[in-house]
C-alpha positions in Angstrom: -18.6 -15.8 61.8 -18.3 -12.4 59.5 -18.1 -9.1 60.7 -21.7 -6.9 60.9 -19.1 -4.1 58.8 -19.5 -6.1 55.4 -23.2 -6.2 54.3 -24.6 -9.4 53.2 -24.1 -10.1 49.3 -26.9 -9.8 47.1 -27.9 -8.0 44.2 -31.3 -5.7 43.4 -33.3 -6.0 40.5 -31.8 -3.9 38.1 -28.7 -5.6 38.7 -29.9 -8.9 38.0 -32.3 -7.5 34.9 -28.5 -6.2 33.5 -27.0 -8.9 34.1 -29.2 -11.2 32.1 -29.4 -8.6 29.2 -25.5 -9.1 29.1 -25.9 -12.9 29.1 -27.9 -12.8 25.9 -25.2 -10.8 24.3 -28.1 -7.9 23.7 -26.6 -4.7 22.4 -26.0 -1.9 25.3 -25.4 2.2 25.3 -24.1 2.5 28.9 -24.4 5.8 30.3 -22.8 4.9 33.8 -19.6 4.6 32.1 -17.0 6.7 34.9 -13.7 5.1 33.8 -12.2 7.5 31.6 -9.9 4.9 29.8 -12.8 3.2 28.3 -14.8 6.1 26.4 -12.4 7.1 23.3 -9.7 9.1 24.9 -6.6 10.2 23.2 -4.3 8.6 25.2 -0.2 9.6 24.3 1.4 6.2 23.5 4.2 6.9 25.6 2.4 8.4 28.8 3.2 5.3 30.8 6.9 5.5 30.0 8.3 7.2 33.0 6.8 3.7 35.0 9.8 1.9 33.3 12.5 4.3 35.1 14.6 2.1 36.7 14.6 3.8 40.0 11.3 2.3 40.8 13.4 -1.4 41.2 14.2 0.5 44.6 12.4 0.2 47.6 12.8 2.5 49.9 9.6 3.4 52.1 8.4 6.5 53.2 4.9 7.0 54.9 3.9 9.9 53.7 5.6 8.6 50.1 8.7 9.7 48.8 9.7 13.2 49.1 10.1 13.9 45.7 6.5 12.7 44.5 5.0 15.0 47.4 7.4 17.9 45.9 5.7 16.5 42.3 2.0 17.2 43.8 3.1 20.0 46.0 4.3 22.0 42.7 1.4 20.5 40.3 -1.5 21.7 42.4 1.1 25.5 42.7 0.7 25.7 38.9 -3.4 25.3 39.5 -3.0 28.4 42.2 -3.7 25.9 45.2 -0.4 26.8 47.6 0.6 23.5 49.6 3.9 22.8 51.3 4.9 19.5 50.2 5.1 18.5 53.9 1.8 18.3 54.5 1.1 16.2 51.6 0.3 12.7 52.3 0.2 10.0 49.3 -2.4 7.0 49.7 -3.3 4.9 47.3 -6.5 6.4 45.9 -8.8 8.9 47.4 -11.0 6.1 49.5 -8.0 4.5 50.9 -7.5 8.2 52.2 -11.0 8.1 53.2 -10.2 4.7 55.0 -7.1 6.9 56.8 -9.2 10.0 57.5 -11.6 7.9 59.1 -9.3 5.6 61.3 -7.5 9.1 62.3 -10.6 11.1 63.6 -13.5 8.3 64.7 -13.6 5.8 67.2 -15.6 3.2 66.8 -19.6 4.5 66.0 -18.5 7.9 65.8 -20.2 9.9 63.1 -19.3 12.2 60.2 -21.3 14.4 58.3 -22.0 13.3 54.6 -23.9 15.2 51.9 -27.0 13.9 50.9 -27.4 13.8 47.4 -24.1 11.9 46.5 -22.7 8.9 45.7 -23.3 5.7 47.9 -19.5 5.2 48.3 -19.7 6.9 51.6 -22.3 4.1 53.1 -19.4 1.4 52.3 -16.6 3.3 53.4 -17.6 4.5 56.8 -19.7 0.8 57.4 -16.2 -0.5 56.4 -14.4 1.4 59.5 -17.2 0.7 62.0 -17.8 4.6 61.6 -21.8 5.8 61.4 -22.3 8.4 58.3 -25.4 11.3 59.5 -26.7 13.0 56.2 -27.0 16.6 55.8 -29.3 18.2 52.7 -28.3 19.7 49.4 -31.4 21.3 48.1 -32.4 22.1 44.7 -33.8 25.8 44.3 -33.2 26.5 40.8 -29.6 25.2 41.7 -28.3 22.9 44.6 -27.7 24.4 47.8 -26.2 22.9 51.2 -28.7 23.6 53.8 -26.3 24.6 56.7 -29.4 24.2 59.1 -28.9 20.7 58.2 -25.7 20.3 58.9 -26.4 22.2 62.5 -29.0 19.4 62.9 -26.9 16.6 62.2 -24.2 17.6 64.9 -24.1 15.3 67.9 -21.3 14.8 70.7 -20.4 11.8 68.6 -19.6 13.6 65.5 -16.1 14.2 64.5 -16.0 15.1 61.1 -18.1 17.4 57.7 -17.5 16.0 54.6 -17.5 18.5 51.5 -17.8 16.5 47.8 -17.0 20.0 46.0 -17.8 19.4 43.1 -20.4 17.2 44.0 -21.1 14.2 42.3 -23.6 13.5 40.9 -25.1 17.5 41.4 -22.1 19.0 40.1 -22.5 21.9 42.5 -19.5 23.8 43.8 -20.0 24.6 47.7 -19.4 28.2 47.8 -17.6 31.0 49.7 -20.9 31.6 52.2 -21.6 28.0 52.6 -18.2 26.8 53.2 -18.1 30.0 55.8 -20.6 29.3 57.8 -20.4 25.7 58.0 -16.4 26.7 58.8 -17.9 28.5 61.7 -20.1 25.3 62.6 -16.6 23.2 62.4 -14.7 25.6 64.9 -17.2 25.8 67.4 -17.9 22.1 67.9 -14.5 21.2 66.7 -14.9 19.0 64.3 -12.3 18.6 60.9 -13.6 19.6 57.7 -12.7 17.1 54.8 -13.1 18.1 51.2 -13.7 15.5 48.0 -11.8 18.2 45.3 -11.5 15.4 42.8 -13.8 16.8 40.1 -12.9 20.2 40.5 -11.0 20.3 36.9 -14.0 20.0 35.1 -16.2 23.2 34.8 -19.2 23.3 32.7 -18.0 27.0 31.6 -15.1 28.9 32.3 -17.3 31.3 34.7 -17.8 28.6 36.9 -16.5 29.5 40.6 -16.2 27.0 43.4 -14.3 27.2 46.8 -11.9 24.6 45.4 -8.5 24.7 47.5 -9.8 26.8 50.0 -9.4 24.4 52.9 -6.0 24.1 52.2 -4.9 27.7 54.0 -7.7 27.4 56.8 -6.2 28.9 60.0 -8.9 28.1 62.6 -10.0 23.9 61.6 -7.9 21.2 60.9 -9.0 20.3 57.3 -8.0 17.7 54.6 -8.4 18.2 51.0 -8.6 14.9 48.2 -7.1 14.8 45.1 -5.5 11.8 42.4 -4.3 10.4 39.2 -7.8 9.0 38.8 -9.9 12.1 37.8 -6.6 14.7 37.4 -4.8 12.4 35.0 -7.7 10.2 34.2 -5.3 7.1 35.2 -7.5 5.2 37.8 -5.3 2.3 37.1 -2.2 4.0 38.6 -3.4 4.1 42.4 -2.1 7.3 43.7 -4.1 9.9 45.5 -3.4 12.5 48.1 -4.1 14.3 51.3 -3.5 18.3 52.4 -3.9 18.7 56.0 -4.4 22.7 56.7 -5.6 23.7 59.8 -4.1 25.1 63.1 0.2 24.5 63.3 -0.1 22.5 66.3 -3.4 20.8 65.0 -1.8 20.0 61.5 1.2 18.3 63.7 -0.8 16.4 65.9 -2.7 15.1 63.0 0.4 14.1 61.1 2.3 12.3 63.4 -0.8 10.1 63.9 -1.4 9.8 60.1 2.4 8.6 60.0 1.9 6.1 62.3 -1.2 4.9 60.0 0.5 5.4 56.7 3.6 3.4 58.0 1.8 0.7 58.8 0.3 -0.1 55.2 2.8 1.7 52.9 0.1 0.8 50.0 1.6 3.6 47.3 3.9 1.9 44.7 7.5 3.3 44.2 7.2 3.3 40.2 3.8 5.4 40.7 5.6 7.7 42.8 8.9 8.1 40.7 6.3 9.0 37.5 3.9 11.2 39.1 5.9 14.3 38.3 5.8 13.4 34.2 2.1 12.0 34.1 0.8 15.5 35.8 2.8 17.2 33.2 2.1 15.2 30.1 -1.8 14.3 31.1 -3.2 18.1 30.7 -4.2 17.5 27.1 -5.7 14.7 28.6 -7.7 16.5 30.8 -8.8 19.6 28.5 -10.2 16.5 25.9 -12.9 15.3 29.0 -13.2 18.7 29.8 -14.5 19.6 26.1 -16.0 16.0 26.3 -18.4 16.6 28.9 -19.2 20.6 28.1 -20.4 19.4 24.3 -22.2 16.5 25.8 -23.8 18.9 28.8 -25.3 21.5 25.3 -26.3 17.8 23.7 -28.8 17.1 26.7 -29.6 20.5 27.2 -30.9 21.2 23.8 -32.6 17.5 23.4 -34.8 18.1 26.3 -36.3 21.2 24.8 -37.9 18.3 22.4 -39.5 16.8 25.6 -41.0 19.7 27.5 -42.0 17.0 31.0 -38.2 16.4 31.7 -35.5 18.5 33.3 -32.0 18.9 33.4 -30.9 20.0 36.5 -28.4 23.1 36.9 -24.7 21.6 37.2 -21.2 23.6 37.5 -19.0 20.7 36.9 -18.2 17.1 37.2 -18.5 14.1 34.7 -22.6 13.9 35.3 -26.0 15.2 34.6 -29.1 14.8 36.7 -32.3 14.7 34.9 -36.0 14.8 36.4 -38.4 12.9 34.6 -42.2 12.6 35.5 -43.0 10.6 38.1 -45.4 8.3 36.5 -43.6 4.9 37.8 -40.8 4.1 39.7 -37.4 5.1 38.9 -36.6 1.5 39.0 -38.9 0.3 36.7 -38.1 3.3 34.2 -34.6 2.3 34.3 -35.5 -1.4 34.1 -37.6 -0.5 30.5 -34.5 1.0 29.7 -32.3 -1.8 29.4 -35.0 -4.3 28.5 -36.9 -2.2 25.7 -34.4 0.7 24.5 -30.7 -1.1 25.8 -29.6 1.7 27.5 -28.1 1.6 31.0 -28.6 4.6 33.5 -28.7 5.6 37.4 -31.8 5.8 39.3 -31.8 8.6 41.6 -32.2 6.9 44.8 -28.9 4.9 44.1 -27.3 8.7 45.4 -30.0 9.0 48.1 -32.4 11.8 46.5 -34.6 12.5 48.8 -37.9 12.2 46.3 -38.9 10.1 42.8 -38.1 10.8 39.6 -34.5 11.4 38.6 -32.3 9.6 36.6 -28.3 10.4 36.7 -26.2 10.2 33.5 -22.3 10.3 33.3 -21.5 12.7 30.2 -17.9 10.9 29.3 -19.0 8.7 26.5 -18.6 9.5 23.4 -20.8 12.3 21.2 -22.6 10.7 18.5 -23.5 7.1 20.8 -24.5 9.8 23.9 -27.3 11.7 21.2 -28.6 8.8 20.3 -28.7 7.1 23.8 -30.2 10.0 25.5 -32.9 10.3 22.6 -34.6 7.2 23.8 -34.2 8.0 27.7 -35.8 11.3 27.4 -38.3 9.5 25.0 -38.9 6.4 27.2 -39.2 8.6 30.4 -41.7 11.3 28.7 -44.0 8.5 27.3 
C-alpha cells in the first residue's frame, strides 16, 4: 500500500533508552542540541518586527520568490565578497526543500549523486525521498580530513548526475579546498555532471585564518553548479523557512537549468510572502547574532581541547568550522553502548559516529552551541566515561 521511498518506522536502541530516560523526568545535558534558538542566544526583541509589515497581507507569487528578497540575498551574500546576480537566485523554503528541487531537476528515477561520506544522514532520507540512489565518496582523516578524489573517480557511473560538496562539512568541519574542489571540478566537466555545494556553515570559522573555497562555485565557467544557503544557520532563524539556490555554471547551462527550476518552483510556491518582505532586515539585524555562535562555538572548541589533555586515550579531531566536534575515544565497546552509559549513568546525550557513516569504531560527535559552563561540565563526564 506505501511507497518503498519511506522506510518503515521504528526506532534503535538509543532512541528508545532516551526516550525512557525522558519518561522518568531524569535530568539531561544534551549535547545534540543544533537549534540555535534553544541554547541562550541574545535574541533582539524586535528582530521579528519587519514580519508584521503589512505588505506581506499581499500575495502575489513569484517562483523564484519575489524580486526584491532575491535583490535582499543577492546584496547580503555581496557584502560577504560572494558576487551573485540576483537572477540566478532561487528562494525555497529551506536548504532540503532545495535539495528536494536539485534532485527532481538533475535525476531521473535511480539516478545517483555523489555524497560525502562522513556527514550527516540527511542525505539517505532526502535522496530515498525522490527515488534518487546516494553513492558515497571518502573524506579521510590524516592529521585533518581530506576528500579522497580517487573516491569520487570510483563512485562515477553512467547513472550519476550530480557531486555533492557539504563545505564546511558537518559534522568534520573541514572546508574542501582550492586543489580538491579543482580536480574534482575537472572530474565534473569531463563526465558532465553538476556540482552542488552545502555553504550553510561557512560563517562559523574556528579562527580567523581559516580558509575554505566557500562561494567559489558561484563564478564557475565550465559546470553548472548550485550553491546552499538560509536563515537557518546565517540568521540562526530555522523557524523562518527561507533558504536559497545560486546556479553558476555555463550561460546557456545556467538557462536551461532555470527555466526547468521555474517550472518546479511554480508548481509548489512553498516560500512565505512575510519571510520574503523581511529577509532584507533580518540579514541586517541578525549579524550580532551570528558573531555571539561564532564566539560560542570558538570558546567551547578551546573548552574540549584543553579538557582532553586531562584524558590522554581520547582525541579531538582537527575542525575549521561548523557548530561540531568529533572526538575519538578508545575502542573498548561499542559506540552504542558508550553512548547508551551516557544517558543511563552520567545523563548526557551525544552522537555515535556511525549515525554520520564513519567508516570505523570509536567516535562520538558533539555540537558546540550549548552554553559554556553546562558544556564543561557535560564534556567532563564524556571524556571520563569514554576513557574508563
Amino acid at each position: 500500500m506505501f511507497s518503498v521511498r519511506v522506510p518503515g518506522v521504528g526506532s534503535n536502541r538509543v532512541a528508545r533508552v532516551l526516550a525512557a530516560h525522558r519518561a522518568r523526568a531524569r535530568t539531561l545535558d544534551d549535547l545534540t542540541v543544533s537549534n540555535p534558538t534553544r541554547v541562550g542566544l541574545s535574541y533582539p526583541p524586535s528582530l521579528l518586527q519587519p514580519l508584521a509589515d503589512p505588505a506581506g497581507l499581499r500575495y502575489d507569487p513569484a517562483p523564484f520568490g519575489m524580486p526584491a528578497a532575491r535583490d535582499a540575498v543577492a546584496s547580503h551574500l555581496s557584502d560577504r565578497g560572494i558576487s551573485v546576480a540576483p537572477d540566478r537566485v532561487v528562494l525555497t523554503a529551506s536548504t532540503s526543500e532545495a535539495y528536494s528541487l536539485l534532485f527532481k531537476l538533475l535525476c531521473d528515477p535511480r539516478d545517483v549523486v555523489l555524497v560525502p561520506q562522513p556527514s550527516y544522514p540527511l542525505f539517505e532520507h532526502l535522496t530515498r525521498l525522490e527515488g534518487v540512489v546516494a553513492s558515497p565518496y571518502l573524506l579521510e582523516y590524516h592529521g585533518r580530513w581530506e576528500l579522497n578524489v580517487e573516491s569520487v573517480e570510483r563512485a562515477i557511473e553512467p547513472r550519476a548526475r550530480a557531486i555533492l560538496f557539504v563545505n564546511p562539512n558537518n559534522p568534520t568541519g573541514s572546508f574542501v579546498r582550492p586543489t580538491e574542489l579543482e580536480a574534482v571540478r575537472e572530474v565534473a566537466a569531463k563526465h558532465e555532471l553538476a556540482l552542488i555545494s552545502d555553504e550553510v556553515f561557512d560563517l562559523y570559522p574556528f579562527d580567523d585564518q581559516a580558509r575554505g573555497t566557500a562561494g567559489a562555485l558561484v563564478s564557475e565557467p565550465d559546470v553548472l553548479t548550485f550553491t546552499l544557503g538560509g536563515l537557518s544557520k546565517t540568521a540562526l532563524l530555522p523557524q523562518l523557512k527561507l533558504g536559497w539556490i545560486l546556479v553558476g555554471g555555463p550561460h546557456t547551462l545556467v538557462h536551461r537549468a532555470l527555466d526547468r527550476l521555474e517550472f518546479i518552483s511554480d508548481t509548489y510556491l512553498s516560500v512565505a510572502s512575510p519571510v520574503q518582505g523581511a529577509v532584507g532586515a533580518l540579514l541586517k539585524h541578525t549579524r550580532p547574532l551570528t558573531a555571539q555562535v561564532c564566539r560560542r562555538v570558538r570558546a567551547n572548541m578551546a573548552t574540549l581541547r584543553g579538557l582532553v589533555v586531562q584524558f590522554p586515550a581520547c582525541q579531538v579531531l582537527h575542525a575549521e568550522a561548523g557548530w561540531y566536534a568529533v572526538v575519538q575515544v578508545p575502542a573498548t565497546r561499542s559506540e552504542e553502548a558508550l553512548v547508551i552509559e551516557l544517558i543511563e549513568k552520567d545523563g548526557v546525550l551525544v552522537h555515535p559516529g556511525y549515525f554520520f557513516d564513519f567508516p570505523r569504531e570509536a567516535f562520538l560527535v558533539v555540537s558546540l552551541l550549548p552554553e559554556p559552563e553546562p558544556f564543561a561540565s557535560a564534556m567532563t563526564r564524556v571524556l571520563s566515561r569514554a576513557s574508563g
